[in-house]
C-alpha positions in Angstrom: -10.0 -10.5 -49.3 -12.1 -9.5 -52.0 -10.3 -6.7 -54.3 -13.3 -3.3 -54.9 -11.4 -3.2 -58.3 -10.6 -5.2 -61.2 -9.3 -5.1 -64.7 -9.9 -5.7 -68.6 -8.6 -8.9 -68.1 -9.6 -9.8 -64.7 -13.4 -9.0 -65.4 -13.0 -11.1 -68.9 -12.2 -14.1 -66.7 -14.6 -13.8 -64.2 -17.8 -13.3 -66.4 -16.0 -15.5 -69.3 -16.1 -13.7 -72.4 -13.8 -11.9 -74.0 -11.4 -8.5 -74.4 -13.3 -8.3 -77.3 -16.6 -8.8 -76.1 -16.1 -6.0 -73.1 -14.5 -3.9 -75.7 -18.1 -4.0 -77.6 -19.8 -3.7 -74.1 -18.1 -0.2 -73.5 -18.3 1.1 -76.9 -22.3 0.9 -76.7 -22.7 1.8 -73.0 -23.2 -1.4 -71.8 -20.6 -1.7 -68.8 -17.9 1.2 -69.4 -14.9 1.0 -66.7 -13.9 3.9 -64.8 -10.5 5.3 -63.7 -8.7 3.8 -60.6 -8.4 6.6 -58.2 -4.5 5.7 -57.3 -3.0 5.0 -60.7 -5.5 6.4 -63.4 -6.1 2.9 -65.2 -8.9 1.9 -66.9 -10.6 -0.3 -64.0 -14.1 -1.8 -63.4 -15.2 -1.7 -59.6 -17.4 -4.2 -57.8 -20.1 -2.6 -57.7 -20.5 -2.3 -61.8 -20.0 -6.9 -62.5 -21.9 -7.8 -59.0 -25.4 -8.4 -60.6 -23.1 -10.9 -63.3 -24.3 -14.2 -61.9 -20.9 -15.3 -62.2 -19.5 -12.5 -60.3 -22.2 -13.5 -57.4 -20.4 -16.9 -57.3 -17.2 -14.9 -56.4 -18.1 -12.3 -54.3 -20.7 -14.8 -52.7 -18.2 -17.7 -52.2 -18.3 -20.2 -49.0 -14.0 -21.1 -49.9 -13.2 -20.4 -46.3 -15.5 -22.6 -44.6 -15.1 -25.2 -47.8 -11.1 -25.3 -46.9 -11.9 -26.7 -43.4 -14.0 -30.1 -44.2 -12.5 -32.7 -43.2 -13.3 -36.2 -43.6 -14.7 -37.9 -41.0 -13.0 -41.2 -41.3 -10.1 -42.6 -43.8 -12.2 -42.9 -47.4 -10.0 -45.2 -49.8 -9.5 -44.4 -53.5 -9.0 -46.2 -56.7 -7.9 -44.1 -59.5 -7.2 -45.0 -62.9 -5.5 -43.4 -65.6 -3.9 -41.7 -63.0 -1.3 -39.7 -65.1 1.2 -38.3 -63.3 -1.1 -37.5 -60.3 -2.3 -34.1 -60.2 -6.0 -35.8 -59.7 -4.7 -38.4 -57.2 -2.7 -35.6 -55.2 -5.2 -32.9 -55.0 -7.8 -36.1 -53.7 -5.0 -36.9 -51.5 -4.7 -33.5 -50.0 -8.6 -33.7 -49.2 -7.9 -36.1 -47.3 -8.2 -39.6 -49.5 -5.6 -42.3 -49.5 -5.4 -44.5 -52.3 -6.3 -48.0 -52.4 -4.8 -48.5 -56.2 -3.6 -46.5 -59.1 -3.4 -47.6 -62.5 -1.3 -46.2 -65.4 -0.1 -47.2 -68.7 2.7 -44.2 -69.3 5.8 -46.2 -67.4 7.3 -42.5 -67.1 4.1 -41.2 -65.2 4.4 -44.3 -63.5 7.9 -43.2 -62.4 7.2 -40.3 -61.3 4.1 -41.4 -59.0 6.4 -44.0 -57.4 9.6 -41.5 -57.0 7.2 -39.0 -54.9 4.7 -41.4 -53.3 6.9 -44.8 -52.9 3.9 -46.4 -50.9 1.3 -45.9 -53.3 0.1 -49.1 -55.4 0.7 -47.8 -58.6 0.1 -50.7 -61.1 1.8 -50.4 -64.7 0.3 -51.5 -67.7 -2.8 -52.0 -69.7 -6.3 -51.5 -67.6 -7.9 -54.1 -69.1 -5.4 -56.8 -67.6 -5.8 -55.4 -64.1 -8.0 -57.2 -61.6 -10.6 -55.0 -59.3 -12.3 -57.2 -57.2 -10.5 -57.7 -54.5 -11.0 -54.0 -53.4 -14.7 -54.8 -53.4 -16.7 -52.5 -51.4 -13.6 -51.5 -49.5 -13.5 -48.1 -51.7 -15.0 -44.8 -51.4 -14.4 -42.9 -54.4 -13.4 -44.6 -57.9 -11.7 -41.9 -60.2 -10.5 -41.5 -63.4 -9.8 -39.6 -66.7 -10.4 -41.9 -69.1 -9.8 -41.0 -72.8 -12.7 -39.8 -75.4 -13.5 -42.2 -77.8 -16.6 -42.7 -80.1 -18.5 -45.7 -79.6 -19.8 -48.2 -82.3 -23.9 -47.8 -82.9 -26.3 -49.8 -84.2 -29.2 -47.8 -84.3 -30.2 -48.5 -80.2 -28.8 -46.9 -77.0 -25.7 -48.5 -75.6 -25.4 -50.5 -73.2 -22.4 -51.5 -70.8 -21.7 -54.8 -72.9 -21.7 -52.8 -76.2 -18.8 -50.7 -75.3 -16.2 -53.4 -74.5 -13.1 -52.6 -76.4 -13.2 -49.0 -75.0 -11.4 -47.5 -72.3 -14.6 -46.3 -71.0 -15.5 -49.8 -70.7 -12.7 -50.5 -68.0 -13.7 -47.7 -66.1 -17.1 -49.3 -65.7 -16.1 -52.5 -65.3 -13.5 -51.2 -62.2 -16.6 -49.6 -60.8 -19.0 -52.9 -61.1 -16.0 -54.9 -59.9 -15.3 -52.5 -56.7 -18.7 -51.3 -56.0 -17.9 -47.6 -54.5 -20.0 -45.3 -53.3 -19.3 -42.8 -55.6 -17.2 -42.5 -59.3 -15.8 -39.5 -60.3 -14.8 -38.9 -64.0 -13.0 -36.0 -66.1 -12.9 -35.2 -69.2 -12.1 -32.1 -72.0 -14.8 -30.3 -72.2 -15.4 -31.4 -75.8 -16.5 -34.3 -74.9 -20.1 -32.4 -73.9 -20.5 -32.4 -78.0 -18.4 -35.3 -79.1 -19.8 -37.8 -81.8 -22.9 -35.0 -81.4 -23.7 -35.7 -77.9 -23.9 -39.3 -78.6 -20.5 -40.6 -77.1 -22.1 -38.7 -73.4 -25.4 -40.3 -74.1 -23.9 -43.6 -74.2 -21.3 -42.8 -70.8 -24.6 -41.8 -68.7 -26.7 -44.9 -70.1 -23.7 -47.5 -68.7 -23.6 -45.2 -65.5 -27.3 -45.4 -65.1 -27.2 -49.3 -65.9 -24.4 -50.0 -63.7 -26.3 -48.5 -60.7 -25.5 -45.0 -60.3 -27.0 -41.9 -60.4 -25.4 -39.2 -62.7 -25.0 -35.8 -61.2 -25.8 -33.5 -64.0 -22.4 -32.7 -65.3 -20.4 -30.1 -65.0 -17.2 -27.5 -67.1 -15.3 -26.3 -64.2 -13.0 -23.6 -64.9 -9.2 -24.2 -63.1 -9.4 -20.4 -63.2 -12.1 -20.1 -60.8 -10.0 -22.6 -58.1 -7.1 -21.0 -57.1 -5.0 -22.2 -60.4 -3.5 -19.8 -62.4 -4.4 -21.3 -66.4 -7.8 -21.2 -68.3 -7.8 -24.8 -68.4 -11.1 -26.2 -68.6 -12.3 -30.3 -67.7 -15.8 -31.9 -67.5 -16.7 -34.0 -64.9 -19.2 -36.7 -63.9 -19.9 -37.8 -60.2 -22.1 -40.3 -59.8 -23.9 -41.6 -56.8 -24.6 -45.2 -55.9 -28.3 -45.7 -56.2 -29.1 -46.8 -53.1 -27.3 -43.5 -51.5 -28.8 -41.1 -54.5 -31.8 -40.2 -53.0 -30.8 -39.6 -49.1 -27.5 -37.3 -50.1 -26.5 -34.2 -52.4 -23.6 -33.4 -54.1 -22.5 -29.6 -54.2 -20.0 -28.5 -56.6 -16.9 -26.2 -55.2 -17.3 -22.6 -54.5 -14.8 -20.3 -56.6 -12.0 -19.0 -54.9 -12.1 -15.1 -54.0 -10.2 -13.7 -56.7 -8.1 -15.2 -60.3 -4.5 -16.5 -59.8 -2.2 -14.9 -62.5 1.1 -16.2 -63.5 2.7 -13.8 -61.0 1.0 -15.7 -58.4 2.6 -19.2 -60.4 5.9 -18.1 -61.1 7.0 -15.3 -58.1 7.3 -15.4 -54.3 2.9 -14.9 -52.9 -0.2 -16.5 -52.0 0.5 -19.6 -54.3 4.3 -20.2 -53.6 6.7 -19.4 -50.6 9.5 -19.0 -53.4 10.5 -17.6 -57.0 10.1 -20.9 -59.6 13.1 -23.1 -58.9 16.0 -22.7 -62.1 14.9 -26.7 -63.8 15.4 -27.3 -67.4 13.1 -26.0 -70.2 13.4 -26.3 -74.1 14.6 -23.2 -75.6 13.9 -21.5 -79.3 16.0 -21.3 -82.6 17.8 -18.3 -83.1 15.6 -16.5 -84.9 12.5 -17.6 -83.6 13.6 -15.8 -80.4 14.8 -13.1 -82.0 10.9 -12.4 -83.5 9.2 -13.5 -80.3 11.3 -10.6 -78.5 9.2 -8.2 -80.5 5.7 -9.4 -79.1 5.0 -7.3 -75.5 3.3 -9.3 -72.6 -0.2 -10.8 -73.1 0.5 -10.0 -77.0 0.8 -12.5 -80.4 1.9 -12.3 -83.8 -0.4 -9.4 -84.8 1.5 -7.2 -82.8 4.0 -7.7 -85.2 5.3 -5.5 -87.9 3.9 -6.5 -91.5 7.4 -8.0 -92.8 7.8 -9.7 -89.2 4.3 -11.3 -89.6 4.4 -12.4 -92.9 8.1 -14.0 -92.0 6.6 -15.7 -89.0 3.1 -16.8 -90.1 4.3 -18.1 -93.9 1.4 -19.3 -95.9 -0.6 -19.2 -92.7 -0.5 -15.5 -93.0 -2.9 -15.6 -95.5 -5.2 -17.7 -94.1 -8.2 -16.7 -92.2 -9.2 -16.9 -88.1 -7.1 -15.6 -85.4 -4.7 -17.7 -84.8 -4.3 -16.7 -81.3 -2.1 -19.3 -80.0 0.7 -18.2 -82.4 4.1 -16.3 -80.6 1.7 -15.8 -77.8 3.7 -14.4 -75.2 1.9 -14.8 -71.4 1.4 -11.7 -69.3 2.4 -11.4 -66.0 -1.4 -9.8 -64.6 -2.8 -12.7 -66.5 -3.7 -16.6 -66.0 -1.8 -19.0 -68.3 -3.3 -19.7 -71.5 -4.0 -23.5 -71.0 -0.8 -25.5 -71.1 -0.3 -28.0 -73.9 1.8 -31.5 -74.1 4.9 -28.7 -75.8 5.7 -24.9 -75.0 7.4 -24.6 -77.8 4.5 -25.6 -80.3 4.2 -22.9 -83.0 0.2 -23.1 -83.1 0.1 -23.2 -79.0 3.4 -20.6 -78.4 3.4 -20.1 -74.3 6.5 -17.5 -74.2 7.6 -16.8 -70.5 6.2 -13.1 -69.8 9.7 -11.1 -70.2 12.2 -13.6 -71.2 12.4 -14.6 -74.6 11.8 -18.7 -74.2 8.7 -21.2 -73.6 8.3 -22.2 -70.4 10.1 -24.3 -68.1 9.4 -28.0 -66.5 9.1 -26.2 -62.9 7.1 -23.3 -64.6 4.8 -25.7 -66.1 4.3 -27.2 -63.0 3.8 -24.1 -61.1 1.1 -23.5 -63.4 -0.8 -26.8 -62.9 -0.4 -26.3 -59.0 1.8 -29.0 -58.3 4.4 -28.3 -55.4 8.2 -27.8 -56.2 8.9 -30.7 -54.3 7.1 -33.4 -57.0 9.2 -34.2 -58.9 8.3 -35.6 -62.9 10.6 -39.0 -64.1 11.5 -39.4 -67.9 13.1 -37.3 -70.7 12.3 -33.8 -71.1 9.5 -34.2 -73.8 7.9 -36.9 -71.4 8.0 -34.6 -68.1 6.2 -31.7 -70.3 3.6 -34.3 -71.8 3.0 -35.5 -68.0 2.5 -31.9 -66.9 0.5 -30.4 -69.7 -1.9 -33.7 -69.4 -2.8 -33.4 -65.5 -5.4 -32.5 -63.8 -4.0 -29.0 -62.1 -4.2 -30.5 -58.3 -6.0 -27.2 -56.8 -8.8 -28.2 -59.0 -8.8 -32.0 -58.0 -8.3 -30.6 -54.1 -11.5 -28.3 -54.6 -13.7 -31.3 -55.8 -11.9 -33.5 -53.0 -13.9 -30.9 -50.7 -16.7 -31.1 -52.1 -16.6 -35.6 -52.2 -15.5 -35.5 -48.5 -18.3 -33.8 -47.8 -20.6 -35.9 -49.7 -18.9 -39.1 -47.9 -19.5 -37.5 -44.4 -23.3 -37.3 -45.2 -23.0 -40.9 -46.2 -21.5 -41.5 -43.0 -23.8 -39.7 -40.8 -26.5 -41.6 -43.3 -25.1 -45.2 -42.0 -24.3 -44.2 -38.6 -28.2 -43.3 -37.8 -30.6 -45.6 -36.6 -32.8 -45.8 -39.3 -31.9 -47.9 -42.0 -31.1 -47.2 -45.7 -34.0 -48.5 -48.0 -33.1 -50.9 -50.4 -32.7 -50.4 -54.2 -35.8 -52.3 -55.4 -38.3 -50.5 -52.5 -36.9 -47.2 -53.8 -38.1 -48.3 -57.3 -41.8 -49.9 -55.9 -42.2 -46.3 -54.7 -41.2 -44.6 -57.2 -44.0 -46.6 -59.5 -46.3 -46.2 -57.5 -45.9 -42.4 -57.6 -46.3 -43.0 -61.0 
């Protein structure tokens, strides 16, 4: 159900900007918040963010009838860089199986084979692994692979002129297996990375491979029923012979931000309270500072002498400097998790206790279930956890793929036959 009001910090999420930024907004008139009738806070209701576009996308959602595609027949996945599977579970909850998954991490790899002992998960380098047997036995080929820059030489790249990239393997998996459709994430830096010339190169190879790049796309975890600001790019591309006949449509939001309330207590999210697991813990006095921050607050909300004991030389130095003593608020989403909750530049304090978050907590966070469970030492189950892709976020793109496959289906199942590749192109010339 969607909420008539909302808060500072709910609104901030929803239209993405700042505390900062609505601050300014109600000092000169622009959108002031009103009283709640019950409890006298300082609220905005519906009515007042509704013409925000990205408010329309909430209130306006199609979740409910999203949540109930199905796919219309078993569509088999190969995934690589698979991590430890918050892409490959969420897919596996929309209802893929996987064909193949490839790792290099042997603790990831661990921990995909201790919950999901019948997956293929294949240790080791990528570029040693052999694709085409799967050939045109698989649906969806996924994968994070890692941003690198690219060599140039003055000319566009081509497939060939990447070798020695991981990028490279991923397209060389996809001209091995021949799917229908890839699917690729990414930080969102990787929009702007080498100056827009590392994603230049990524969509020529996908172009000259034979598929059609959907324009790409930041989606927000926020937005999809995972409580953390995390952010990922991806790329879905369409085999070219399918391109033209079928759509893609990106996830709808889900009706309302998950907080950490919603990760760490009993509700909508979880059936339970976090399970007790193991966490790393603070010095002494570290946590003895840290105690003085309230919830959603950082090192500012210091005293002077605290400040200047905590930040050191960095005290002096300018930006905000945000991420330092952070502690997370209960009526917030999670600041997006790093590889280390204890990190002083990235501090992700639990919201009352004075201590970074726990392996279950972290988990909680990235929407994997209490019962996966993450292989290793404790610096390796955080590093797998603070790396994934949160699975509600890989389930709500499942969705939307399933989908997509079920028009492909309906596309092969008709009488009239797809056009080939090269009469797509002799029209399209003579358009021309």
């Amino acid at each position: 159900m969607i909420p008539d009001y909302y808060s500072i910090a709910q609104v901030a999420d929803i239209l993405s900007v700042s505390k900062e930024t609505l601050r300014r907004w109600d000092s000169n008139g622009t959108l002031v918040p009103q009283r709640h009738p019950d409890n006298n806070y300082r609220v905005y209701h519906r009515s007042q963010i509704e013409h925000f576009e990205q408010a329309q996308l909430l209130f306006n959602s199609k979740w409910d009838e999203e949540v109930t595609i199905k796919p219309d027949r078993d569509y088999k996945l190969v995934e690589l860089f698979a991590g430890a599977g918050g892409l490959a579970l969420g897919l596996e909850k929309a209802g893929f199986q996987s064909l193949l998954l490839n790792e290099f991490d042997r603790h990831a790899c661990n921990t995909l084979r201790a919950n999901r002992p019948l997956w293929n998960v294949v240790e080791g380098d990528v570029a040693n692994v052999e694709f085409s047997k799967h050939r045109d036995q698989v649906d969806i080929l996924s994968g994070g692979f890692p941003c690198q820059a690219f060599s140039y030489a003055g000319k566009k790249l081509g497939f060939e002129d990447t070798r020695g990239t991981l990028f490279f393997e991923f397209a060389r998996a996809v001209k091995e297996t021949n799917p229908k459709v890839i699917v690729a994430e990414n930080v969102r830096g990787l929009l702007k990375h080498d100056d827009g010339k590392t994603l230049e190169s990524i969509t020529n190879v996908i172009d000259e491979i034979g598929y059609e790049l959907v324009d790409p796309r930041v989606l927000k975890a926020v937005f999809y029923q995972v409580p953390q600001k995390r952010e990922r790019l991806f790329l879905i591309g369409i085999r070219k012979d399918l391109a033209p006949f079928v759509k893609f449509n990106w996830p709808s939001p889900y009706t309302r931000i998950m907080t950490m309330r919603d990760a760490l207590k009993k509700g909508d999210l979880f059936d339970t309270d976090t399970p007790k697991s193991e966490g790393q813990t603070y010095p002494k006095r570290k946590a003895e500072i840290l105690a003085k921050v309230p919830q959603g607050g950082y090192w500012r909300d210091l005293s002077d002498d605290l400040q200047r004991e905590y930040m050191k030389k960095s005290y002096f130095l300018g930006g905000g400097k945000t991420g330092m003593a952070r502690r997370l608020s209960w009526d917030e989403p999670c600041l997006t998790l790093t590889c280390s909750p204890a990190q002083k530049q990235t501090e992700r304090c639990h919201p009352e206790e004075n201590r970074p978050l726990t392996v279950r907590e972290y988990a909680r966070i990235q929407t994997f279930p209490d019962a996966w469970i993450f292989s290793g030492p404790l610096t390796a189950q955080y590093k797998q956890i603070g790396n994934a892709v949160p699975v509600n976020l890989a389930y709500a793109v499942g969705r939307s793929l399933v989908a997509l496959l079920n028009d492909i289906e309906k596309l092969n199942a008709s009488s009239k036959p797809l056009k080939k590749e090269s009469e797509i192109h002799k029209q399209m010339a003579l358009v021309v």
